[in-house]
Residue frames relative to the residue before (quaternion, step in Angstrom):
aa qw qx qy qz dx dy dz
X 1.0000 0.0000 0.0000 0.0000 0.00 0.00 0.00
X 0.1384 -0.7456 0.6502 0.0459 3.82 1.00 -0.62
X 0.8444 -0.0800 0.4068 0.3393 2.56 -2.30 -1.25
X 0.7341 0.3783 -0.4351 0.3587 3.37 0.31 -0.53
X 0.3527 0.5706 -0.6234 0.4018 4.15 0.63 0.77
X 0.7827 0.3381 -0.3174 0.4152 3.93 0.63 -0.37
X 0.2240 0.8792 -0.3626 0.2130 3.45 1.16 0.31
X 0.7794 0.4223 -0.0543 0.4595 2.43 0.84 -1.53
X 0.4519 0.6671 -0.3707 0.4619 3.60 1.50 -0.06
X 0.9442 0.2537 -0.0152 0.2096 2.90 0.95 -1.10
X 0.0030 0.9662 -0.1080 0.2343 2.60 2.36 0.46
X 0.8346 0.3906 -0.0180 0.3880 2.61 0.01 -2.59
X 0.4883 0.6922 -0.4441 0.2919 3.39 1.65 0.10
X 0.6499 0.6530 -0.1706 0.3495 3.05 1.70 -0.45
X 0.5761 0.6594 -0.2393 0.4196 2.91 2.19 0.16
X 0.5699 0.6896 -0.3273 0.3041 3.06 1.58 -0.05
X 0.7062 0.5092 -0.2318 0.4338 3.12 1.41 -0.20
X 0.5465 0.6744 -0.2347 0.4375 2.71 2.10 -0.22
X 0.7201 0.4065 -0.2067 0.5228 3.33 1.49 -0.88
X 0.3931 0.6590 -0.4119 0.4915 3.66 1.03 0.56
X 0.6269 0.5697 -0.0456 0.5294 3.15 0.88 -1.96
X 0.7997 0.1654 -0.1368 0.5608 3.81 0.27 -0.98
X 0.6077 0.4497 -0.4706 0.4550 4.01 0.21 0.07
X 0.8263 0.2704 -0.2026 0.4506 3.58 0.78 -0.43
X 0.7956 0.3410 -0.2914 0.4071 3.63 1.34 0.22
X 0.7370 0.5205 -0.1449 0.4061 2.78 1.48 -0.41
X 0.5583 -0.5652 0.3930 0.4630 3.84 -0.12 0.98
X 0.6548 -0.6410 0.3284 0.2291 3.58 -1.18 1.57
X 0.7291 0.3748 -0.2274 0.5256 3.34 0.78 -1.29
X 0.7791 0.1150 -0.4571 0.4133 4.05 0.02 0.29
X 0.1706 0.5257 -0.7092 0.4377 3.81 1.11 0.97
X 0.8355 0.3379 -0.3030 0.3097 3.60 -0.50 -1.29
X 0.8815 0.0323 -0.2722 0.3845 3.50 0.47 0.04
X 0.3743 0.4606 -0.6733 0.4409 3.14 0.68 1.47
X 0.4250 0.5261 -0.5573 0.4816 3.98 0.77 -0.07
X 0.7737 0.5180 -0.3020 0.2047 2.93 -0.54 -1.93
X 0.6704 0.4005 -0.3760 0.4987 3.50 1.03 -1.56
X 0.6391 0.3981 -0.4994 0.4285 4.04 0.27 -0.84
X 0.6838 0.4482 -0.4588 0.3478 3.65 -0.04 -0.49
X 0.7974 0.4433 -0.3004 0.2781 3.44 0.96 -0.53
X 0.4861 0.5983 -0.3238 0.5485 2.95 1.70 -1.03
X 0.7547 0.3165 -0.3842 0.4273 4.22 0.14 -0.74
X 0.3746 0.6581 -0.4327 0.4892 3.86 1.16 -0.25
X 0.8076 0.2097 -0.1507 0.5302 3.65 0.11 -1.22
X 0.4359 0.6024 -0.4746 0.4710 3.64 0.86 -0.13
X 0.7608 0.4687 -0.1051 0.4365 3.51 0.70 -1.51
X 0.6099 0.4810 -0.2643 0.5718 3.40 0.96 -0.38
X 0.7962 0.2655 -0.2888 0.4607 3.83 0.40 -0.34
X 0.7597 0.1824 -0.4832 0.3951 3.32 1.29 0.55
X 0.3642 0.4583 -0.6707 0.4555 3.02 0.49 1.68
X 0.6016 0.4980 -0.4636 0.4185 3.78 0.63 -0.04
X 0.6370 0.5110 -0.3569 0.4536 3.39 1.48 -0.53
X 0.6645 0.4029 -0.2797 0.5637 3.44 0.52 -0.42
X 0.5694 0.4457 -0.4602 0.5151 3.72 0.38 -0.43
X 0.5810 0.4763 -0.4235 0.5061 4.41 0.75 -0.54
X 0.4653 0.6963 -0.3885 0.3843 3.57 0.89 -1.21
X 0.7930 0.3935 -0.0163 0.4648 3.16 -0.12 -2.46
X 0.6558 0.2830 -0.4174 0.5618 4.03 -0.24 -0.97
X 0.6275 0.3689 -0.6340 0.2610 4.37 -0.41 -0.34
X 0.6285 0.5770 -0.3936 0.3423 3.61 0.92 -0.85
X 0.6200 0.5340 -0.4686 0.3329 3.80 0.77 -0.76
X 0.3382 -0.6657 0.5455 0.3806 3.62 -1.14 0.45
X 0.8239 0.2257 -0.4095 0.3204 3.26 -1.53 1.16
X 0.3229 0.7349 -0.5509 0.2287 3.22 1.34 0.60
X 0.6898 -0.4435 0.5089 0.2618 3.49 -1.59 0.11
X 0.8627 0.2968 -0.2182 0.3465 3.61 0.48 -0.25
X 0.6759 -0.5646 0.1535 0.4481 3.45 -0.75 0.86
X 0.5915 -0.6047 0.4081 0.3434 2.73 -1.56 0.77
X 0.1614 0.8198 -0.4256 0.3474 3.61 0.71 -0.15
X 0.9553 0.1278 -0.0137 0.2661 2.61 -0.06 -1.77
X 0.4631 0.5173 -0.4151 0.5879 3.34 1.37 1.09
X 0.2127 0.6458 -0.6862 0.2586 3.57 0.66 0.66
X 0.7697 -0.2873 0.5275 0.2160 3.01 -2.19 -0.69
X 0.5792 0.5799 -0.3234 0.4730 3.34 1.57 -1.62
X 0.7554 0.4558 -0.2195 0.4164 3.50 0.27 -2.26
X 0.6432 0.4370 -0.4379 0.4512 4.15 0.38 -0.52
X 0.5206 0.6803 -0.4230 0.2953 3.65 0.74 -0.81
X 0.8303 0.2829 -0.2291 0.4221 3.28 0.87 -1.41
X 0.6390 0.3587 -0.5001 0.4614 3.39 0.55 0.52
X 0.7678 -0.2945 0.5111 0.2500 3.69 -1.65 0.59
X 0.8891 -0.0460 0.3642 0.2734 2.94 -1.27 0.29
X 0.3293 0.8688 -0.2818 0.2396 3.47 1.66 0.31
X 0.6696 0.2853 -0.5365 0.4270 3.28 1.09 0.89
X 0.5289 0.5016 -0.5271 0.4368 3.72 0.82 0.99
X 0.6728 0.5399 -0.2900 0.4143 2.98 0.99 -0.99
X 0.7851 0.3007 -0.3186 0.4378 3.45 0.54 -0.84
X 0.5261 0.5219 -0.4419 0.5055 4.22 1.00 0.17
X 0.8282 0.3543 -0.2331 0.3665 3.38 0.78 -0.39
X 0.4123 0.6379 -0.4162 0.5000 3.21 1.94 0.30
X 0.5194 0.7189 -0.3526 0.2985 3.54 1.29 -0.80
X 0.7887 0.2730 -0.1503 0.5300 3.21 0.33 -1.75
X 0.6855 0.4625 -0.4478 0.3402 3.64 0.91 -0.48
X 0.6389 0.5422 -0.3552 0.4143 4.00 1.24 0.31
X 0.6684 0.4515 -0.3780 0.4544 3.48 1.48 -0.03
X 0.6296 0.5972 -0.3427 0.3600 2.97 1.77 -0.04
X 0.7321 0.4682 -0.2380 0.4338 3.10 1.80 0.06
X 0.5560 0.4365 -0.4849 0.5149 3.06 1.66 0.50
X 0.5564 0.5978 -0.5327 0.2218 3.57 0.94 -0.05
X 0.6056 0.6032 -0.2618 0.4483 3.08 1.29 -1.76
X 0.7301 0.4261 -0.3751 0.3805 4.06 0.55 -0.52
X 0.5967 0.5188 -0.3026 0.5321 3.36 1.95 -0.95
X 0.6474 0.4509 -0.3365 0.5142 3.65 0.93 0.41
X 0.8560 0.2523 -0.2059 0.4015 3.25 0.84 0.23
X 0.2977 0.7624 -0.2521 0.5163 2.65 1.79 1.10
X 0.6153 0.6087 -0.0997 0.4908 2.27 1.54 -2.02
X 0.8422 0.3528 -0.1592 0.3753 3.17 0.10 -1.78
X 0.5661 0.5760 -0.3416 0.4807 3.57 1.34 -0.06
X 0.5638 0.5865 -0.3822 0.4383 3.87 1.44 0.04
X 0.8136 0.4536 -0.0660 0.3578 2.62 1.34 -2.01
X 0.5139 0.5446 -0.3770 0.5451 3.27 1.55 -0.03
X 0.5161 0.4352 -0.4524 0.5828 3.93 0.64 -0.70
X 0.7395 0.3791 -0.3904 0.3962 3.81 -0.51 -1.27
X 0.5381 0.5808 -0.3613 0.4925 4.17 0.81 -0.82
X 0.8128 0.3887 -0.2803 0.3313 3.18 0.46 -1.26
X 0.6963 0.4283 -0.2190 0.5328 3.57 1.02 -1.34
X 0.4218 0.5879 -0.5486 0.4190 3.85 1.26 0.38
X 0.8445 0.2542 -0.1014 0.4604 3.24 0.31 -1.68
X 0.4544 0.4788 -0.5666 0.4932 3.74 0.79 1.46
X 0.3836 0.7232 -0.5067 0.2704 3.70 1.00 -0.48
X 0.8407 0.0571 -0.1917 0.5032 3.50 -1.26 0.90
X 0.2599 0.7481 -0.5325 0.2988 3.83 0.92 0.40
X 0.3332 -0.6925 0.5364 0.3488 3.89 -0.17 0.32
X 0.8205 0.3833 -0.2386 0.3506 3.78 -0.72 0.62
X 0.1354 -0.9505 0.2506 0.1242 3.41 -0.13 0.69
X 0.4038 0.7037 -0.2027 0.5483 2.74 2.02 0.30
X 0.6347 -0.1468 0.2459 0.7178 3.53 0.33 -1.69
X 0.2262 -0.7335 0.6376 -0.0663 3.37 -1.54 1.61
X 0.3749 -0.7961 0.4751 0.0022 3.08 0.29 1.76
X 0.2693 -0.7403 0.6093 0.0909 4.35 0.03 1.07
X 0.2177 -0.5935 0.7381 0.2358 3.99 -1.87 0.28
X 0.4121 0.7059 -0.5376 0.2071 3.28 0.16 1.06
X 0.2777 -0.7466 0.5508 0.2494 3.55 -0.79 0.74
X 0.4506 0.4917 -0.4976 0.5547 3.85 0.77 1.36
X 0.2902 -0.8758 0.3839 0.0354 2.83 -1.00 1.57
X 0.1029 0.8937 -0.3791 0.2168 3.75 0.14 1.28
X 0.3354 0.7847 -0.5168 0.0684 3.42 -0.78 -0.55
X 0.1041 -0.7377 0.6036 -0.2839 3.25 -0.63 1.53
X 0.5029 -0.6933 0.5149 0.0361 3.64 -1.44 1.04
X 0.0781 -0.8040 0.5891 0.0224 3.58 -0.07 1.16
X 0.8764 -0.2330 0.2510 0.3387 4.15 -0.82 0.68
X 0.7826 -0.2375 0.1885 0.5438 3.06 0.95 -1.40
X 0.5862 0.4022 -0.2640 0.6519 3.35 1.35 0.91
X 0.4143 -0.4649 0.7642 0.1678 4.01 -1.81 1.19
X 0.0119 -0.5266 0.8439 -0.1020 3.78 -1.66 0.99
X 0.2718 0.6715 -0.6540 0.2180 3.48 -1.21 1.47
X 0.2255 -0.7764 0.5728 0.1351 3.61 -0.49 1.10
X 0.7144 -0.4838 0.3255 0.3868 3.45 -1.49 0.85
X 0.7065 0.4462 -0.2871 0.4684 3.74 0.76 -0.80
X 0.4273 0.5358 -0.5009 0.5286 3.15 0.45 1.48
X 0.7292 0.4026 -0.1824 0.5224 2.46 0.24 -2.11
X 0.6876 0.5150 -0.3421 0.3807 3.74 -0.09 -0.28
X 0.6938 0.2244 -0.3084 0.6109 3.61 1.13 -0.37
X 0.6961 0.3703 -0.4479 0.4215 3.86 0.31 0.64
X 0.4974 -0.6268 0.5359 0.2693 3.47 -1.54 1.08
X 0.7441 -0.4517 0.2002 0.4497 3.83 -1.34 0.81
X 0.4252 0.7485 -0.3174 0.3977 3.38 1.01 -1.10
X 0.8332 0.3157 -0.0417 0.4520 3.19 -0.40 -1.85
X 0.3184 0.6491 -0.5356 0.4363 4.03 1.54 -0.28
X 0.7959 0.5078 -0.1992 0.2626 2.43 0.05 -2.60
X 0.7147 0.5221 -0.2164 0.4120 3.63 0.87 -0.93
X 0.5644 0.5898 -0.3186 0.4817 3.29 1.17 -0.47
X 0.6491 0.6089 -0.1180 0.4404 2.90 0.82 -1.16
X 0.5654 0.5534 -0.0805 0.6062 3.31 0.56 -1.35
X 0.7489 0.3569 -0.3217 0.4564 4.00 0.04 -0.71
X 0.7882 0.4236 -0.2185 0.3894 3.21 0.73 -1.35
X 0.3979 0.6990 -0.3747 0.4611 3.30 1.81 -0.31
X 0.7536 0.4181 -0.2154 0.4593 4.03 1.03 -1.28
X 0.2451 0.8433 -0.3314 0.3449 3.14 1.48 0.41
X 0.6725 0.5738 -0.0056 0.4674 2.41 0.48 -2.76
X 0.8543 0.3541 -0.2232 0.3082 2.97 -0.46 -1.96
X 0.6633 0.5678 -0.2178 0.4360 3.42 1.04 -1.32
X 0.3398 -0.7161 0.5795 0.1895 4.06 1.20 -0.26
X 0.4097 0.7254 -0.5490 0.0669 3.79 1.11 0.44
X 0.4598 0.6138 -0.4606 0.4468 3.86 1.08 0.58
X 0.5490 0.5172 -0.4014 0.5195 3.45 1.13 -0.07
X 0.6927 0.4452 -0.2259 0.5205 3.86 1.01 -0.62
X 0.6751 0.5246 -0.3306 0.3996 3.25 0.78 -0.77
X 0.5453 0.5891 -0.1928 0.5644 3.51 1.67 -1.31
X 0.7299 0.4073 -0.2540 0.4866 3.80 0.46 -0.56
X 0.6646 0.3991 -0.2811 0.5657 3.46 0.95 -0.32
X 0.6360 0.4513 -0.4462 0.4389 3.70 1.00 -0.58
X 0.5736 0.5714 -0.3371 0.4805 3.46 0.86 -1.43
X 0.6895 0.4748 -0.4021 0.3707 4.35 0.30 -0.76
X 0.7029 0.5538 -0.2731 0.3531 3.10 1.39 -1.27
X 0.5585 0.4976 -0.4565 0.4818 3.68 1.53 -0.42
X 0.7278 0.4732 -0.4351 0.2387 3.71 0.85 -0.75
X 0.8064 0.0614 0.0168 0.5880 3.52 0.88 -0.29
X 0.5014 -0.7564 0.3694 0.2000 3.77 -0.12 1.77
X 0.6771 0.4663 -0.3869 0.4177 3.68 0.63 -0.77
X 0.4668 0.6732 -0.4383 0.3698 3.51 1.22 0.33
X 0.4394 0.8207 -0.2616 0.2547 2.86 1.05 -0.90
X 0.6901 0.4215 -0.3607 0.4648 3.86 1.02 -0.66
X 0.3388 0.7763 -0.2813 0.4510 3.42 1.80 -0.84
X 0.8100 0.3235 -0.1248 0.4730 3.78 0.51 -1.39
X 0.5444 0.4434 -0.3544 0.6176 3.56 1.04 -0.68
X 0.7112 0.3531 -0.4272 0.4325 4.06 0.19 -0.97
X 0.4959 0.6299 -0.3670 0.4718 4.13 0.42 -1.09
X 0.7825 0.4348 -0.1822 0.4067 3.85 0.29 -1.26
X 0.6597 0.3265 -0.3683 0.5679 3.37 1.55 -0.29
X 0.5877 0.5739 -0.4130 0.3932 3.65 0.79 -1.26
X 0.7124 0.4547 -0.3974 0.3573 3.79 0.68 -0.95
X 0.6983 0.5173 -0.3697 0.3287 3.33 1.40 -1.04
X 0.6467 0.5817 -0.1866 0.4567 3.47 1.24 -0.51
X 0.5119 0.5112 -0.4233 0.5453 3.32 1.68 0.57
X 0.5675 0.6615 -0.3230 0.3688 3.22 1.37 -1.03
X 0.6520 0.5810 -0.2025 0.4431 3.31 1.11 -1.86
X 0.8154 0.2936 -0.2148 0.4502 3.87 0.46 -0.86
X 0.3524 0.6448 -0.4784 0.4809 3.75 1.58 0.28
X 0.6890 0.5624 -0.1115 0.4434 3.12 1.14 -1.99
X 0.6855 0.4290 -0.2219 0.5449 3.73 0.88 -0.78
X 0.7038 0.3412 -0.3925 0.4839 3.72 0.74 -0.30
X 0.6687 0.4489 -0.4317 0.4061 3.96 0.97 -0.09
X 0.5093 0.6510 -0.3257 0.4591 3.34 1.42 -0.61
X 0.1092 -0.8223 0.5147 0.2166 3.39 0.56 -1.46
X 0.5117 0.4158 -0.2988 0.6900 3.64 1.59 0.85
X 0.0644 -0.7356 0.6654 0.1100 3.42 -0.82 0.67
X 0.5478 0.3358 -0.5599 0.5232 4.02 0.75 0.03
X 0.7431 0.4797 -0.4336 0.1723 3.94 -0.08 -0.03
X 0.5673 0.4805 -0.4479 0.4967 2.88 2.01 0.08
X 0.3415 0.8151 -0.3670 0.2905 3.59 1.43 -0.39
X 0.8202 0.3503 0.0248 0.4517 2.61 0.86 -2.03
X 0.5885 0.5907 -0.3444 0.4314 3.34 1.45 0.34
X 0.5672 0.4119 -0.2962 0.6487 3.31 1.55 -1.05
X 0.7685 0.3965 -0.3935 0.3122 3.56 -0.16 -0.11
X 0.4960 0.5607 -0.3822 0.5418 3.74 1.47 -0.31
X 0.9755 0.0091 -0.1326 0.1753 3.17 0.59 -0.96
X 0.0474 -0.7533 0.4783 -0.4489 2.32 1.31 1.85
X 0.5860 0.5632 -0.3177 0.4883 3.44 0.84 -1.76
X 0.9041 0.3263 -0.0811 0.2638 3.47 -0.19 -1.53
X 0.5968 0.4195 -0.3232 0.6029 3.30 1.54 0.15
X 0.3137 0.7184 -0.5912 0.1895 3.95 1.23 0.20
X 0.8317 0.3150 -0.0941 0.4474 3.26 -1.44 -0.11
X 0.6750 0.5840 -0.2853 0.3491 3.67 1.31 -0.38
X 0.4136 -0.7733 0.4070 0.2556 3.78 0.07 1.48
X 0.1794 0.7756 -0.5898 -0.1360 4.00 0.15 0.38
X 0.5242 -0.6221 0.4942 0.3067 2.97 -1.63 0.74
X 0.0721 0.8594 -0.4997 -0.0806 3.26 -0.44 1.03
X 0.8108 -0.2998 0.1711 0.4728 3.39 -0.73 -0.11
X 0.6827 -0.5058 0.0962 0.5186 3.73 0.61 0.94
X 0.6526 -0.5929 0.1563 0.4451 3.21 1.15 1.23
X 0.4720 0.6989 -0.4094 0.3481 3.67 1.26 0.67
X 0.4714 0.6408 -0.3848 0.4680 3.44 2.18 0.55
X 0.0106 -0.8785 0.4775 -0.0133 2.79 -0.60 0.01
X 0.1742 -0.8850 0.3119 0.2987 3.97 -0.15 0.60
X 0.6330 -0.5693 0.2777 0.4450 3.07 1.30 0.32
X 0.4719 -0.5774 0.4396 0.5006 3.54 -1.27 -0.61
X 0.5866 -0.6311 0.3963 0.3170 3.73 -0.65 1.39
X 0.7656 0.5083 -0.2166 0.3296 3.18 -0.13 -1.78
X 0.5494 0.4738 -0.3984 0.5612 3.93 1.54 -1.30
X 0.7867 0.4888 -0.2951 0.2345 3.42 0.09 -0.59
X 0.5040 0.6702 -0.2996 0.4551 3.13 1.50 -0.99
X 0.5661 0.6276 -0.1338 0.5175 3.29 1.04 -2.07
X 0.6027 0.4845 -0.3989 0.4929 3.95 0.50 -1.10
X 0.8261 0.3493 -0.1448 0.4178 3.52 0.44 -1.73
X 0.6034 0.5721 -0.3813 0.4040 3.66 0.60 0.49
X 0.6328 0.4002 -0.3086 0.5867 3.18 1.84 -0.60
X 0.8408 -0.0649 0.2978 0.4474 3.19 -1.78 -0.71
X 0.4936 -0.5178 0.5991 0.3596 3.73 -1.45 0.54
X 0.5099 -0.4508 0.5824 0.4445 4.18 -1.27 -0.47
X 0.4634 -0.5621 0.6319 0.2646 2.38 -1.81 -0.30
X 0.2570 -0.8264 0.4848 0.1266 3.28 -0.77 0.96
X 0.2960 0.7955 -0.4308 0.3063 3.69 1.45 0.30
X 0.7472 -0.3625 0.3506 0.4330 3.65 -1.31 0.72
X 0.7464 -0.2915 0.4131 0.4328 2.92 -1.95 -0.77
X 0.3414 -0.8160 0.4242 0.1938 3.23 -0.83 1.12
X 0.6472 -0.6187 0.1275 0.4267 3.32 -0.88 0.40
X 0.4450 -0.8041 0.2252 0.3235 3.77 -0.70 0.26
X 0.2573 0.7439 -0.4337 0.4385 3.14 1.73 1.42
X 0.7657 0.4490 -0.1920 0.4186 3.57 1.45 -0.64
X 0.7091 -0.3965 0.2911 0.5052 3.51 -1.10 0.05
X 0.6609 0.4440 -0.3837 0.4678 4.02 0.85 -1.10
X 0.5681 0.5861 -0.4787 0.3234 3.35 0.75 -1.27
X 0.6602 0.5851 -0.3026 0.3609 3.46 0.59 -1.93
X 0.6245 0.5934 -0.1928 0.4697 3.70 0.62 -0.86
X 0.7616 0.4831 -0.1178 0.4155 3.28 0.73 -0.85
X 0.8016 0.3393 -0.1560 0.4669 2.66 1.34 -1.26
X 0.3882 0.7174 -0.4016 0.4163 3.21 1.72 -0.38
X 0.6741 0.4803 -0.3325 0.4521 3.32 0.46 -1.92
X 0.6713 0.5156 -0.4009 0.3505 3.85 0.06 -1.23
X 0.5955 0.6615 -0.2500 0.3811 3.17 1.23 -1.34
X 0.8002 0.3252 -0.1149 0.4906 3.61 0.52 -1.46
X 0.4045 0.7143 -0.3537 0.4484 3.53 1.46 -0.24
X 0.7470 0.3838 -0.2283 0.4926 3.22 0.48 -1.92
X 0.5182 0.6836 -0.3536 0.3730 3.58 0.63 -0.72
X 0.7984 0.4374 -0.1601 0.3816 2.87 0.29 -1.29
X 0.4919 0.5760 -0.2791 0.5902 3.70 1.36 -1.29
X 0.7422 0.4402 -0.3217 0.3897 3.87 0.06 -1.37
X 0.5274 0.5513 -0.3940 0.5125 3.61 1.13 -1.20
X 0.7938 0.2922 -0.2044 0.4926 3.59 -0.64 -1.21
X 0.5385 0.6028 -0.4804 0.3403 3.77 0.26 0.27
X 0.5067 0.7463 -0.1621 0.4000 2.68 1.46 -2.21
X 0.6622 0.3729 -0.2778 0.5876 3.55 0.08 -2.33
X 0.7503 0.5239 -0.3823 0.1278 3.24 -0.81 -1.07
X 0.6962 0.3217 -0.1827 0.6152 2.87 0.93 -0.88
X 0.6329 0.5331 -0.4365 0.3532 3.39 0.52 0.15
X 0.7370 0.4519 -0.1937 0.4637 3.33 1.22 -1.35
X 0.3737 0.7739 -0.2082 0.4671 3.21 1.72 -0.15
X 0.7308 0.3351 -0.0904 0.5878 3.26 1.05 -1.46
X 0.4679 0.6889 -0.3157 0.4548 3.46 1.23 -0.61
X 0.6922 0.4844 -0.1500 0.5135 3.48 0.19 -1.80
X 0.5974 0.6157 -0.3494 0.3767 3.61 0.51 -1.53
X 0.8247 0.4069 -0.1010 0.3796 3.16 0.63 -1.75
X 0.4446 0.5301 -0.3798 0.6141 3.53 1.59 -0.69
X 0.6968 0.5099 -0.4016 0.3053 4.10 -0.18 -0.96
X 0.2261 -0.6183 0.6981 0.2815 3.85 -0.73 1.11
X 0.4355 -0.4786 0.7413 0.1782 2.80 -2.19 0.45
């Protein structure tokens, strides 16, 4: 097992260049879930070799629960450096199931909050608020938009509003956004992954919204009005794992040319390079933590009287 049990720690460093590369070349909607899967697949990659080393470290503590066995000489060999590594896998794994068991949490209880205080709202689709705060924001299976909006945009830009938050829904982009937030608690170098995901999704929304419209300066000119009028304006979004992105990139997105929606591009180009990178450091990473596993697995096995 060696070195390669921390591999996988250290991967996702390789994603930073990846999500540059694929938020800005690569059609919006398989940016977002070719991220997401790398962010998730190295997330759980990372997490099980800290569970592997966290088995390491707790056999060594005295009064632990598990066989003695497995503190020989044999089972420390294969990990590095395996009494730091495996005491400090400890506290660094409860700190990642806490931080994910907290944002789970608050991602339920904010949906259930939210679809409480819509109850008896007329409409069941998009629930249309008397509020003179200007917002509007996509709940699971419901459009939340308060009259002060609507009131500072021209039909057009409705229709577009509308229409965006509509590709929300259908698209499930809270299901990506959550999977990338939840990766980023498991292992920090994710972290560009969640900031990139939050634009790539929002910029799927925008060109859903621009092909039903059939105007891309009116969706322009929606996201950018109401941008203006929702500044400074706290919406309640979806336990804060929305997110609108950076305006101006987007505007800029919708003033040029539509994407391309074509396959995998080719791996001579900048998307390709992205793509394949990610696939690249992905598989790595999956093969690494396979490796341990099955290695320390067999280890233990053998360390375990019968």
């Amino acid at each position: 097992m060696g070195v390669f049990v921390f591999l996988p720690l250290v991967l996702p460093l390789t994603a930073w260049p990846v999500a540059r590369l694929a938020e800005g070349r690569l059609h919006p909607r398989t940016a977002t879930r070719l991220l997401t899967v790398v962010a998730v697949v190295m997330a759980l990659c990372s997490t099980l070799c800290l569970a592997l080393l966290m088995v390491v470290g707790t056999a060594q503590l005295p009064g632990n629960p598990l066989p003695d066995g497995w503190s020989d000489p044999e089972v420390r060999a294969a990990v590095p450096h395996d009494d730091v590594a495996g005491r400090a896998a400890i506290p660094a794994l409860g700190v990642v199931a806490v931080l994910c068991g907290r944002s789970l949490h608050r991602h339920r209880r904010v949906t259930r909050l939210a679809r409480r205080a819509l109850t008896g709202l007329p409409g069941r689709e998009v629930a249309v608020l008397p509020d003179r705060t200007p917002y509007a924001y996509a709940l699971p299976d419901r459009i939340v938009v308060t009259t002060a909006l609507l009131d500072g945009l021209a039909p057009g830009e409705r229709r577009a509003l509308f229409a965006h938050e509509r590709a929300h829904v259908t698209a499930r982009h809270h299901r990506y956004l959550l999977a990338v937030h939840l990766a980023a608690h498991a292992n920090p170098f994710l972290r560009p992954l969640r900031t990139a995901v939050a634009y790539t999704a929002e910029r799927w929304a925008d060109e859903t919204s621009a092909r039903s419209v059939g105007d891309r300066r009116t969706v322009a000119r929606a996201i950018g009005r109401a941008a203006l009028l929702s500044r400074g304006t706290p919406a309640p979004t979806l336990a804060a794992l929305a997110a609108t992105g950076p305006v101006p990139r987007r505007v800029a997105a919708l003033l040029g040319p539509a994407p391309s929606a074509r396959g995998w591009p080719s791996a001579f180009t900048g998307a390709g390079l992205a793509v394949w990178g990610a696939a690249a450091g992905t598989l790595v990473s999956a093969m690494s933590s396979a490796n341990s596993a099955v290695t320390l697995f067999l280890i233990l096995h053998a360390a375990t009287p019968l």
